[in-house]
N, C-alpha and C positions, 0 to 999 in steps of 0.2 A: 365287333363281336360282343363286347361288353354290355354294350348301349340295348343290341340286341336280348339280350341274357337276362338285363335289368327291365327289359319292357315285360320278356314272358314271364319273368316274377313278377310284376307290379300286376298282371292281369289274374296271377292266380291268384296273391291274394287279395284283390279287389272282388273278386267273382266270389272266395271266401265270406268274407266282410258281407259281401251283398246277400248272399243265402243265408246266411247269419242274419242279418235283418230280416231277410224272410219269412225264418223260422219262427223268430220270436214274436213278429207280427199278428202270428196268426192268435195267441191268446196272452198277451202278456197281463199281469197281476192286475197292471192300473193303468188303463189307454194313454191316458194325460201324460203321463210319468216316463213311459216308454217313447211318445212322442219325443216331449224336453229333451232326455237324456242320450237319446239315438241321433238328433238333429245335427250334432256335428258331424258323427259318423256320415252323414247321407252327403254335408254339404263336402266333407273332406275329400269324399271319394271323384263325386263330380268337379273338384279343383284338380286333384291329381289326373285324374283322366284327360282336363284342358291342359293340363299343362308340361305335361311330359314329353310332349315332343320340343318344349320350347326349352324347360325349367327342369331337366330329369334330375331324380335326386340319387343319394348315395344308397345302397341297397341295404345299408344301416340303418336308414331313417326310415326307411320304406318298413322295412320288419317293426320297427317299433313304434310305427302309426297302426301297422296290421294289428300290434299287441292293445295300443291305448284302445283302437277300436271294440274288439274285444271285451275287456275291460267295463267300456261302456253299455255295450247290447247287452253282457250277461246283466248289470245292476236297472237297465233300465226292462230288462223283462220282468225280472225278479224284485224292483225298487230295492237299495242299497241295504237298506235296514233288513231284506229277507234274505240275501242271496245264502243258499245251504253251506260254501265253504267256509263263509265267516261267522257261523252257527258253531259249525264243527270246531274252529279256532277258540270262537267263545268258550265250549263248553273245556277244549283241551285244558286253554291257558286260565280259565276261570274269570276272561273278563267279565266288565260289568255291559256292555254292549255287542251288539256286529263291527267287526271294525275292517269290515270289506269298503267302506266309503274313504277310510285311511287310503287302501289301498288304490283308489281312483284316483285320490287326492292328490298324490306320493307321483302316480304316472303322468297327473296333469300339470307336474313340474320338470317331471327326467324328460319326458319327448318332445316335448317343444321346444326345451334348453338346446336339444341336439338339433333340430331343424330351426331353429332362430340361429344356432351357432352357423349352422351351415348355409344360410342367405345370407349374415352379415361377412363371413368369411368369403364368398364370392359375388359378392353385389357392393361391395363397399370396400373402403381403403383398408377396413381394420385387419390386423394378422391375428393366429391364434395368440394370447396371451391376459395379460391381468386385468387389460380394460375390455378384451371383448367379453373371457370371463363377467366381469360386474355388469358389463351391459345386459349379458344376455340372465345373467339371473334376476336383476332389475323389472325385467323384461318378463319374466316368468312370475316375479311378485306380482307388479300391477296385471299381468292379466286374472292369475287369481283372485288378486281383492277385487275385478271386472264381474268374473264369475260370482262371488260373494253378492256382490248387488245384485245383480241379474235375479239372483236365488230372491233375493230381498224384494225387486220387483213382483217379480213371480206370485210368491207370498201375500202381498200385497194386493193384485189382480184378482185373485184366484180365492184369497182367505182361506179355508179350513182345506179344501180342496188342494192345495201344494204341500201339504203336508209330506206325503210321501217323496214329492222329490226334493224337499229339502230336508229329509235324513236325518234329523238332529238328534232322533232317539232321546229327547227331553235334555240333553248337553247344553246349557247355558252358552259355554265355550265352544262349541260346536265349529264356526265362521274362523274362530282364531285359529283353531287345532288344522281346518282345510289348506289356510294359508301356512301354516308352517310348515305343512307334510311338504307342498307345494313348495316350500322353499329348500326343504332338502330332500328332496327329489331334484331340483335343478342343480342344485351344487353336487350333490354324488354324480349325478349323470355325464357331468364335466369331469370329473374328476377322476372317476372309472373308465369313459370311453372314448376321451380325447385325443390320446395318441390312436386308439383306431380310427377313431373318426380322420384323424389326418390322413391318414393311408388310405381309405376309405374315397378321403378329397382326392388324392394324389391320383390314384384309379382312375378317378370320372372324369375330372381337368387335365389330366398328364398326356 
């Protein structure tokens, strides 16, 4: 009944996700930009799709790949540097930039910490505790500084034209500031939603 329960959510918000790319599709701000920054979303859904009858996940990780997803589609319709909530934030808090790419950055450390925690927790010997902890934040770093390059290739390929999706808003420290949100984004995530996430395991294994 579970297994059930967790497949008709996984398909609404898949179905979500996927109209959500559809929408934004039809004029985002800067094609290129939307392409980059939607591309995980597309690849993610068609993994979750193969692999749920095999690999289901916990309906934890499922809502907060819904949320990362999100996340992504609204900054790649709008590129990071435009999106209007983090206008409004600017203008509230008086910063000097948008700092909605903070908050990509931030999710690109919490949800993967939880779905990296949740493979190594039943695909390996490790149990919940100090070393799966460092692994999976570890784990969370280098994919960020992964991303960082990508961005750097990108740049490189593309020259004037990746501007928008590499977001710097003229921040020198831009590349540092992604990986650190990234890094505490992975440590809150654990540390906020561990005991659920175990109950969560307990549910789908038990």
């Amino acid at each position: 009944m579970n297994l059930e329960r967790n497949r008709k959510e996984l398909i609404i918000l898949m179905t979500l996700a996927t109209l959500g790319l559809g929408f934004t599709a039809i004029d985002p701000y800067d094609r290129a930009t939307w392409v980059l920054e939607v591309a995980p979303v597309i690849i993610g859904v068609i993994l979750l799709a193969l692999t749920f009858g095999r690999f289901p996940l916990t309906p934890l990780v499922y809502r907060l790949l819904f949320l990362h997803a999100l996340i992504l589609i609204v900054g790649g319709y709008y590129t990071y540097a435009r999106v209007p909530p983090g206008f409004w934030i600017q203008e509230l808090l008086n910063f000097e930039r948008n700092h909605y790419d903070r908050l990509g950055h931030f999710v690109q450390g919490a949800v993967p910490a939880l779905l990296l925690r949740e493979i190594l927790l039943r695909c390996s010997p490790l149990q919940a505790g100090a070393w799966t902890f460092v692994l999976v934040t570890s784990m969370c770093l280098a994919f960020s500084a992964l991303y960082e390059l990508i961005e750097w290739w990108v740049a490189v390929f593309a020259g004037g034209g990746a501007v928008a999706f590499l977001g710097t808003q003229g921040d020198p420290w831009d590349a540092q500031w992604d990986m650190f949100m990234a890094l505490i984004g992975a440590v809150l995530a654990q540390v906020l939603f561990s005991r659920l996430h175990n109950r969560a395991l307990a549910r789908l294994v038990g």
